[in-house]
N, CA, C and O atoms as CSV, one atom per row, in Angstrom:
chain,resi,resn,atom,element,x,y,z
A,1,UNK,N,N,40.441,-53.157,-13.449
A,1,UNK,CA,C,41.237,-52.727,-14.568
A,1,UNK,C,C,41.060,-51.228,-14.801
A,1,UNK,O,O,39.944,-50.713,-14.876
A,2,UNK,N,N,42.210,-50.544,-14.912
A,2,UNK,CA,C,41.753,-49.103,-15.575
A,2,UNK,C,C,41.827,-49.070,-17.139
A,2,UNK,O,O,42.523,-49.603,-18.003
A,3,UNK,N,N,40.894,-48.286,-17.098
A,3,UNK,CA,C,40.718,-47.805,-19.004
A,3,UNK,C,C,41.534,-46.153,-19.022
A,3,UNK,O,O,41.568,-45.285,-18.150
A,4,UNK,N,N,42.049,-46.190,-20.210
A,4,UNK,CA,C,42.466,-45.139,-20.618
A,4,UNK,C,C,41.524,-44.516,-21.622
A,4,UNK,O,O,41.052,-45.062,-22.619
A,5,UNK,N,N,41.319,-43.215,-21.171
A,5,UNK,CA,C,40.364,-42.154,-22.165
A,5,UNK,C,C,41.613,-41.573,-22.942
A,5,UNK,O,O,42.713,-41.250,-22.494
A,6,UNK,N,N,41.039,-41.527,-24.465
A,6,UNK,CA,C,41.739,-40.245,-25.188
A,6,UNK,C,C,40.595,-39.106,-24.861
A,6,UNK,O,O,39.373,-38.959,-24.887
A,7,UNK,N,N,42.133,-38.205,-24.448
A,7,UNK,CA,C,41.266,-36.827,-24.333
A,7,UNK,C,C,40.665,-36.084,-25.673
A,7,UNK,O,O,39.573,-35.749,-26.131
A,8,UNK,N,N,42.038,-36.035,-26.008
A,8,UNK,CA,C,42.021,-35.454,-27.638
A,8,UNK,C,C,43.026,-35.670,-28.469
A,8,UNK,O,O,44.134,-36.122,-28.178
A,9,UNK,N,N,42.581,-35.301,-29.644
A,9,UNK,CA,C,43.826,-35.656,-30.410
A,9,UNK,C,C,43.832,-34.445,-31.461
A,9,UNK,O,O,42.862,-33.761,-31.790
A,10,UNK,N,N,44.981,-34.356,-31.850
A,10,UNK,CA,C,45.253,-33.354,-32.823
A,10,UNK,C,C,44.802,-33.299,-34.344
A,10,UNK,O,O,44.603,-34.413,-34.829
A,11,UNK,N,N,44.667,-32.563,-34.919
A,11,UNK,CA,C,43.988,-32.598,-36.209
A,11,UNK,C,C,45.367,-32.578,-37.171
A,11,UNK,O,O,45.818,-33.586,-37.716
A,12,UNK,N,N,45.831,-31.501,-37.250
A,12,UNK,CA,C,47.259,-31.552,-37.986
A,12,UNK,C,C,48.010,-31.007,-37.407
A,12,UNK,O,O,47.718,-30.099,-36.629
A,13,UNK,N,N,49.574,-31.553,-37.704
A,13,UNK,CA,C,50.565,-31.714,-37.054
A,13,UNK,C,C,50.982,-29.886,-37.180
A,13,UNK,O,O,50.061,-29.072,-37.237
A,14,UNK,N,N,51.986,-29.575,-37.201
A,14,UNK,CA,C,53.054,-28.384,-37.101
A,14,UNK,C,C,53.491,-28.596,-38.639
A,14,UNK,O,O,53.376,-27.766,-39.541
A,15,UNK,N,N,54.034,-29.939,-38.732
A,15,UNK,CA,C,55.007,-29.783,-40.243
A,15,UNK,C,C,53.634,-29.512,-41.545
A,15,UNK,O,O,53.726,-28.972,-42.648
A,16,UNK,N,N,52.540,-30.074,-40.922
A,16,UNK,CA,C,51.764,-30.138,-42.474
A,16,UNK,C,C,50.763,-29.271,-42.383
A,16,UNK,O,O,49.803,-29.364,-43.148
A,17,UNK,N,N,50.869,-27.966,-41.107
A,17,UNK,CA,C,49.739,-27.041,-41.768
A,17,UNK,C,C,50.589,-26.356,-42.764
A,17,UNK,O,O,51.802,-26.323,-42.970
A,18,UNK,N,N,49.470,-25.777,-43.357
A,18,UNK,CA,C,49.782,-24.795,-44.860
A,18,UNK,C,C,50.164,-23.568,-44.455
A,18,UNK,O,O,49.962,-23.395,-43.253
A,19,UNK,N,N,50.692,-22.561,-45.082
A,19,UNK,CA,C,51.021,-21.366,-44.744
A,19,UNK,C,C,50.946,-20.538,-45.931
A,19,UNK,O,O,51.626,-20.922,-46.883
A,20,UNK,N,N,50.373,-19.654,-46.049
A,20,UNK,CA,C,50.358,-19.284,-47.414
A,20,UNK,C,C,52.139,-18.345,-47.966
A,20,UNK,O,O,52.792,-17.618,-47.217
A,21,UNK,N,N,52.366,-18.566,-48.885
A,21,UNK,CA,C,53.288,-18.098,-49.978
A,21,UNK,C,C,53.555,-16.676,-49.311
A,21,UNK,O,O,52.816,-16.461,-48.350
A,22,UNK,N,N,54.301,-15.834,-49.566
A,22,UNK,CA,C,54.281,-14.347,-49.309
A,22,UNK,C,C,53.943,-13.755,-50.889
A,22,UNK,O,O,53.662,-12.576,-51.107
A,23,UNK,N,N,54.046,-15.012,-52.132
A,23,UNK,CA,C,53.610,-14.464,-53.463
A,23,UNK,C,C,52.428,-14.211,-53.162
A,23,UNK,O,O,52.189,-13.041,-53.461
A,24,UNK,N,N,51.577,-14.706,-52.728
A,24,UNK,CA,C,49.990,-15.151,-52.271
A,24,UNK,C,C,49.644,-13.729,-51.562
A,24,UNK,O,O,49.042,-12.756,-52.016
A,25,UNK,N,N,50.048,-13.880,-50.695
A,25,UNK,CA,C,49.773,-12.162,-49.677
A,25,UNK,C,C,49.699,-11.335,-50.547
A,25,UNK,O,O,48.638,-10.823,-50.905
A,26,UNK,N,N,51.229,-10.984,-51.194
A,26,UNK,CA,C,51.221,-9.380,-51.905
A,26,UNK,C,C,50.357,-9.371,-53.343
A,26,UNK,O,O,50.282,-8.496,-54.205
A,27,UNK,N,N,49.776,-10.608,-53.262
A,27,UNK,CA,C,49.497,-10.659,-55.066
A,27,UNK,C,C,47.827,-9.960,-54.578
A,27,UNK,O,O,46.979,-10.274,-55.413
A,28,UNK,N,N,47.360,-9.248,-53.605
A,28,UNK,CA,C,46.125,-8.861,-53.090
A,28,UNK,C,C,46.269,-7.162,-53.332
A,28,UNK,O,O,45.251,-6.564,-52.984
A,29,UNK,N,N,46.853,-6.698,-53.619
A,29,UNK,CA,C,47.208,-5.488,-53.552
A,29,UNK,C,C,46.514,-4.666,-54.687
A,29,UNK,O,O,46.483,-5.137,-55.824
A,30,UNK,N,N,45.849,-3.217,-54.353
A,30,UNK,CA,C,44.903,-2.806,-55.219
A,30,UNK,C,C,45.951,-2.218,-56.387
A,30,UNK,O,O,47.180,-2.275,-56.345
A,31,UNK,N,N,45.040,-1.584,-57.537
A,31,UNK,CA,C,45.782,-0.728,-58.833
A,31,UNK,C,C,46.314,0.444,-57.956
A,31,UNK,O,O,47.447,0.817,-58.263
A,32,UNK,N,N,45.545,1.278,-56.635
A,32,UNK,CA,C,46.206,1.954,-56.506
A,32,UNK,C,C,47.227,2.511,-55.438
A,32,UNK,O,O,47.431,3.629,-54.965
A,33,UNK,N,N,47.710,1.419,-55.281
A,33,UNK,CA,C,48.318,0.782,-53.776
A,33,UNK,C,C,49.882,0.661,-54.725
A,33,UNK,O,O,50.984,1.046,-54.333
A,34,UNK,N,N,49.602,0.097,-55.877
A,34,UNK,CA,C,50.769,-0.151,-56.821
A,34,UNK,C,C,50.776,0.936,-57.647
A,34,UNK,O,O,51.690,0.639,-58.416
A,35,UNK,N,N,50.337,2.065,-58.018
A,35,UNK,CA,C,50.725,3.469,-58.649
A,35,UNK,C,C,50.949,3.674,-57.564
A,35,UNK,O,O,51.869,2.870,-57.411
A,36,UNK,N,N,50.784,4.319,-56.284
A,36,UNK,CA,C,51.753,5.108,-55.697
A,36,UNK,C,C,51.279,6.288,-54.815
A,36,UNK,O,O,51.938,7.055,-54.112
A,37,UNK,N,N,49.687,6.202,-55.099
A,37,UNK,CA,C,48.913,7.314,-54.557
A,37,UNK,C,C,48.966,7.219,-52.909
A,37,UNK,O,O,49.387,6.192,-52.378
A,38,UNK,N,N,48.459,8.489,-52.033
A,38,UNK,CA,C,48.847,8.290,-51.424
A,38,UNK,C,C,47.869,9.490,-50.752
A,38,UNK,O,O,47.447,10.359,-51.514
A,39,UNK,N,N,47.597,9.524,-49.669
A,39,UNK,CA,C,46.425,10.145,-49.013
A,39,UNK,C,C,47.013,10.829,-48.075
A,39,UNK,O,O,48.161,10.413,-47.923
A,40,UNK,N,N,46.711,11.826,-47.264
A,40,UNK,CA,C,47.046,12.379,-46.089
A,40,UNK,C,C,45.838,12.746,-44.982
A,40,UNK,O,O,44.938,13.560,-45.187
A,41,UNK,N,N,45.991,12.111,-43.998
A,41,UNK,CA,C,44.765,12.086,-42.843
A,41,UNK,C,C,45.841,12.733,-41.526
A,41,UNK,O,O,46.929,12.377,-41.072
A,42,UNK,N,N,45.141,13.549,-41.307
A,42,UNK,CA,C,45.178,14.294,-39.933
A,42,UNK,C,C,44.046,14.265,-39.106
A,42,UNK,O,O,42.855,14.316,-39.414
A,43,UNK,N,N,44.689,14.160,-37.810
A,43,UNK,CA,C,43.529,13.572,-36.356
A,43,UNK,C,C,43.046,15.222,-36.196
A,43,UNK,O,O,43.941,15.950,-35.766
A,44,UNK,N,N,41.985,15.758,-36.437
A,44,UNK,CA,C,41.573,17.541,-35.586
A,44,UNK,C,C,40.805,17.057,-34.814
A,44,UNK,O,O,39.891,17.837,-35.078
A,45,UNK,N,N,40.195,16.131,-33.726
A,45,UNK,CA,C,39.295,16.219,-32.843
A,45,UNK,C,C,39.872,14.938,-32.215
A,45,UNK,O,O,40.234,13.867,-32.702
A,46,UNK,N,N,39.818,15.564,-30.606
A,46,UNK,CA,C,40.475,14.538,-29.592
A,46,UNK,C,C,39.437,12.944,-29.596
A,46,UNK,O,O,38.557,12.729,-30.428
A,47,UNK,N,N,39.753,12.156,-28.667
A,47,UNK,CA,C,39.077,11.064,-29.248
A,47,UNK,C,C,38.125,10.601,-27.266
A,47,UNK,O,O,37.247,9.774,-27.020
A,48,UNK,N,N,38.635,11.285,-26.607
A,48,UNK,CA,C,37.907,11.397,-25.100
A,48,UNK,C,C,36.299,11.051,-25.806
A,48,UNK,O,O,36.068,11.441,-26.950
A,49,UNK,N,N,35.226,10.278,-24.995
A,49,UNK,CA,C,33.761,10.512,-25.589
A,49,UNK,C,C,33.820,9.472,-26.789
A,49,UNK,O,O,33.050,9.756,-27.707
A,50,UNK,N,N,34.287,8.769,-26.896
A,50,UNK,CA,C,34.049,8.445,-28.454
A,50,UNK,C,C,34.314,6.980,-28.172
A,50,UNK,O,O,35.113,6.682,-27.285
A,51,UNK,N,N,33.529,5.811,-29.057
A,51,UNK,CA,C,33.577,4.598,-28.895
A,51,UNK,C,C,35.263,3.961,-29.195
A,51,UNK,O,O,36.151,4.216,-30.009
A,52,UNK,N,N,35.103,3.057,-28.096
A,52,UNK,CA,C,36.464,2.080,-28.606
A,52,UNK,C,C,36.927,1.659,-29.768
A,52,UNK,O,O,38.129,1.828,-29.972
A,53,UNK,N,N,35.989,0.923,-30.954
A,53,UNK,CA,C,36.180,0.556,-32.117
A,53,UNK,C,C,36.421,2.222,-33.050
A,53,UNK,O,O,36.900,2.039,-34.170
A,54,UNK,N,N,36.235,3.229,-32.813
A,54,UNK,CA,C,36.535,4.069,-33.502
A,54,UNK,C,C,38.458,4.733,-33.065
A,54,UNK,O,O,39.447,4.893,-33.780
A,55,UNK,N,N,38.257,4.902,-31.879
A,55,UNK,CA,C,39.559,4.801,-31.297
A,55,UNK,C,C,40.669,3.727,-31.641
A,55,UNK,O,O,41.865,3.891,-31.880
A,56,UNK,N,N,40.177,2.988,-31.609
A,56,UNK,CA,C,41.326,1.552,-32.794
A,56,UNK,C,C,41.680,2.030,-33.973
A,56,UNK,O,O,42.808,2.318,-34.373
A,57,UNK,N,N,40.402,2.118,-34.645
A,57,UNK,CA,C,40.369,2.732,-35.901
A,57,UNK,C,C,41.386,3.424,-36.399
A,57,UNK,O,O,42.180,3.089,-37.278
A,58,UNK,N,N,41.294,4.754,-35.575
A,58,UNK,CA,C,42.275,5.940,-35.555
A,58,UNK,C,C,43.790,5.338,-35.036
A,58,UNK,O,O,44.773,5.630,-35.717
A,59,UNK,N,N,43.938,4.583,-33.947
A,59,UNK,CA,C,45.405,3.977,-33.603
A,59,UNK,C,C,45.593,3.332,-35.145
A,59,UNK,O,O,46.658,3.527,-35.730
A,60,UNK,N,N,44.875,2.814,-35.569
A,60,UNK,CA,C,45.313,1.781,-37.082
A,60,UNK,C,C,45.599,2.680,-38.079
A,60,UNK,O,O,46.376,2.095,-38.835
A,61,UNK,N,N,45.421,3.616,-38.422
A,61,UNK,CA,C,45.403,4.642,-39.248
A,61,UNK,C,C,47.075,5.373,-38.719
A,61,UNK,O,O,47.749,6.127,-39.420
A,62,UNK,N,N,47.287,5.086,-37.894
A,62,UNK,CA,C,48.649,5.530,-37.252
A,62,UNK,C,C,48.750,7.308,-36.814
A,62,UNK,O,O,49.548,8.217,-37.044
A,63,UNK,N,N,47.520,7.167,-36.105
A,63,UNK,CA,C,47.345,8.633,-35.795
A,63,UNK,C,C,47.635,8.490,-34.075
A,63,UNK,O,O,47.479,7.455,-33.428
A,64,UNK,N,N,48.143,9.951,-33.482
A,64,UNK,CA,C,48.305,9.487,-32.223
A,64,UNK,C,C,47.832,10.606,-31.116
A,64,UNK,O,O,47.403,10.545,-29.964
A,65,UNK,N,N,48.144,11.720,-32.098
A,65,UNK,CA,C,47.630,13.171,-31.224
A,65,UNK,C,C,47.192,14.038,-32.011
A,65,UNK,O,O,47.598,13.978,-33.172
A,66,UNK,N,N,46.060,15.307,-31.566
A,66,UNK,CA,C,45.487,16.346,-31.911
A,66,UNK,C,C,46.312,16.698,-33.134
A,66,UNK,O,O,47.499,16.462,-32.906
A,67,UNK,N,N,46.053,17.298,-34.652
A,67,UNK,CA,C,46.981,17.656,-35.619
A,67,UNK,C,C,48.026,16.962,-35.979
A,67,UNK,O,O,48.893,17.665,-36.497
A,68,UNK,N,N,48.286,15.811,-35.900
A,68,UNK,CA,C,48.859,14.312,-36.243
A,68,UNK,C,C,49.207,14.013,-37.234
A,68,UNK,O,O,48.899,12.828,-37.108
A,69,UNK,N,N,49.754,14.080,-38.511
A,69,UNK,CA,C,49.392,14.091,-40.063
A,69,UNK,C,C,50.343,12.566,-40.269
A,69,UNK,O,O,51.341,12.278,-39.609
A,70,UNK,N,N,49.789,11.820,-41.240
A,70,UNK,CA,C,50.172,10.731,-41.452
A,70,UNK,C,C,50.143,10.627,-42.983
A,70,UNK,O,O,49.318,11.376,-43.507
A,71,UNK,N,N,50.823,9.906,-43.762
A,71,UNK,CA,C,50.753,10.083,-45.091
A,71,UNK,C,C,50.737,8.477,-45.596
A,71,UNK,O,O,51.651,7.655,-45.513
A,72,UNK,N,N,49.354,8.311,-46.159
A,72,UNK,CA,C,48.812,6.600,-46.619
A,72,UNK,C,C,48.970,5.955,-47.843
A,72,UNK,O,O,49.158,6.643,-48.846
A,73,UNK,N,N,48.921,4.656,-47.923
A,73,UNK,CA,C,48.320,4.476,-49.280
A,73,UNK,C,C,46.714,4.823,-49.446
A,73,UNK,O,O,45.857,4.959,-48.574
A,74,UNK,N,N,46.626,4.909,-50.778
A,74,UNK,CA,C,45.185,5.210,-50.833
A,74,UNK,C,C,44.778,3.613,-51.570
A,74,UNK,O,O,44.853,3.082,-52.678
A,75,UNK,N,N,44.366,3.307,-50.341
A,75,UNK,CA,C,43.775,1.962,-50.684
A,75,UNK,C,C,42.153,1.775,-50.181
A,75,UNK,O,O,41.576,2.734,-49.668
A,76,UNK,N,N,41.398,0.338,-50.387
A,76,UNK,CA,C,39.899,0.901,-50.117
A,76,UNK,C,C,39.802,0.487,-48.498
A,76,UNK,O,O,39.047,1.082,-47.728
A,77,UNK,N,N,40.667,-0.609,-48.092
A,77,UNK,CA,C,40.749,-0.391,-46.260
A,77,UNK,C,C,41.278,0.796,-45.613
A,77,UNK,O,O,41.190,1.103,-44.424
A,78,UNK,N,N,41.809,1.387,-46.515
A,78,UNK,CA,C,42.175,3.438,-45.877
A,78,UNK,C,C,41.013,3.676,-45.821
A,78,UNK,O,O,40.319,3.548,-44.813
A,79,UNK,N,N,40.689,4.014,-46.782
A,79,UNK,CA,C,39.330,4.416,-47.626
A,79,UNK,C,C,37.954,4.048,-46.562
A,79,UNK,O,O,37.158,4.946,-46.288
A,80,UNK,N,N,37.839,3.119,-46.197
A,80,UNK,CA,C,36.703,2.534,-45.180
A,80,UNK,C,C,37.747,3.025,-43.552
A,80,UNK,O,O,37.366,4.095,-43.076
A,81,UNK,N,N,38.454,2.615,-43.088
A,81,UNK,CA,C,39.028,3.359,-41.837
A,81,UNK,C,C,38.541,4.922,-41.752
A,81,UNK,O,O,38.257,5.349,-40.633
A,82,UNK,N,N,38.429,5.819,-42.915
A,82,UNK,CA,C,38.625,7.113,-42.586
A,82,UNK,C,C,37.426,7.819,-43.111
A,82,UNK,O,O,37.245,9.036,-43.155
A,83,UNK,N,N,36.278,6.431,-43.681
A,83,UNK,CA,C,35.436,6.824,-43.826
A,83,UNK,C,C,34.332,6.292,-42.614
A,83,UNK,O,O,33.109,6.383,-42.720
A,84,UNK,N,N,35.152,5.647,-41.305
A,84,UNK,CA,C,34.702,5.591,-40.325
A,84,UNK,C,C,34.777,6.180,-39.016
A,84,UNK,O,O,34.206,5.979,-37.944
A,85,UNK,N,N,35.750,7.049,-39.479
A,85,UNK,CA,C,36.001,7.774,-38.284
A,85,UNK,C,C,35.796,9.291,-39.040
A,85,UNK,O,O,35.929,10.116,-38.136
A,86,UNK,N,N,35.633,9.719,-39.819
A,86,UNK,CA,C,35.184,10.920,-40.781
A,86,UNK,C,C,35.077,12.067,-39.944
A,86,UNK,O,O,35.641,13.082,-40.353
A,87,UNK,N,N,34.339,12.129,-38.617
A,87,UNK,CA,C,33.893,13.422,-37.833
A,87,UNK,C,C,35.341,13.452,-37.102
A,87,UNK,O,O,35.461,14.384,-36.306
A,88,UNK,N,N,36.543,12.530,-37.246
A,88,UNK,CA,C,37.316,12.757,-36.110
A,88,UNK,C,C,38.384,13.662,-37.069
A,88,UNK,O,O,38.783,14.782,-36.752
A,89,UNK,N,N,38.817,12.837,-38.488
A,89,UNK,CA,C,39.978,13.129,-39.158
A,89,UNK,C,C,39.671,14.460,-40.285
A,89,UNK,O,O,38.527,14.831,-40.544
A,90,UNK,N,N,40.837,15.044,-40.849
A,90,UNK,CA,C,40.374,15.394,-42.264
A,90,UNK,C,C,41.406,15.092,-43.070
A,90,UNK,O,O,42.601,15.370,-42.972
A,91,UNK,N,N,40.761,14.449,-43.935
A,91,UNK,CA,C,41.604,13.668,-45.448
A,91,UNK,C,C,41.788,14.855,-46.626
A,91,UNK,O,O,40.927,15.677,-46.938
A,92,UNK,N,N,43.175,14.723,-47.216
A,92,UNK,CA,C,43.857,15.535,-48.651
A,92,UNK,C,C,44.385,14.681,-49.110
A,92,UNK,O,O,45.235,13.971,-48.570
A,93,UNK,N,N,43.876,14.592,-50.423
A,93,UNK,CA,C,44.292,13.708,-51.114
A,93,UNK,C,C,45.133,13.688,-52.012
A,93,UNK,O,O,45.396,12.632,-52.588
């Protein structure tokens, strides 16, 4: 006789995972993300020599070349991005 193994089985379907709201998402947003402030970071030092996770960093920040200027919210994940890459950028606020 053969036996049949279950391999696996699924936990939840497609129709009944959850997804969160898009009210849910934007309702995360800081005081000053919603006034309007707004930061300016420029790339002055090439990124050759320098770790990968800082190089992300700077791609996330939407910087791309030498004197680069990008204009942000001033939020506290800006705020930590550019206070991690600090020796690369310079911030006006």
């Amino acid at each position: 006789m053969a036996e049949k193994k279950i391999v696996g089985k699924k936990t939840a379907d497609k129709a009944t995972a959850r997804k969160a709201p898009a009210a849910e998402v934007t309702a995360g947003k800081t005081e000053a993300a919603k006034s309007g402030k707004k930061v300016r970071v420029t790339l002055v030092r090439g990124l050759i020599g320098t770790r990968e996770s800082h190089r992300a960093t700077v791609r996330g920040l939407g910087l791309r070349r030498i004197n680069h200027t990008v204009e942000l919210e001033d939020t506290p994940s800006v705020r930590g991005m550019i206070n991690k890459v600090s020796y690369l950028v310079k911030c006006e606020a």
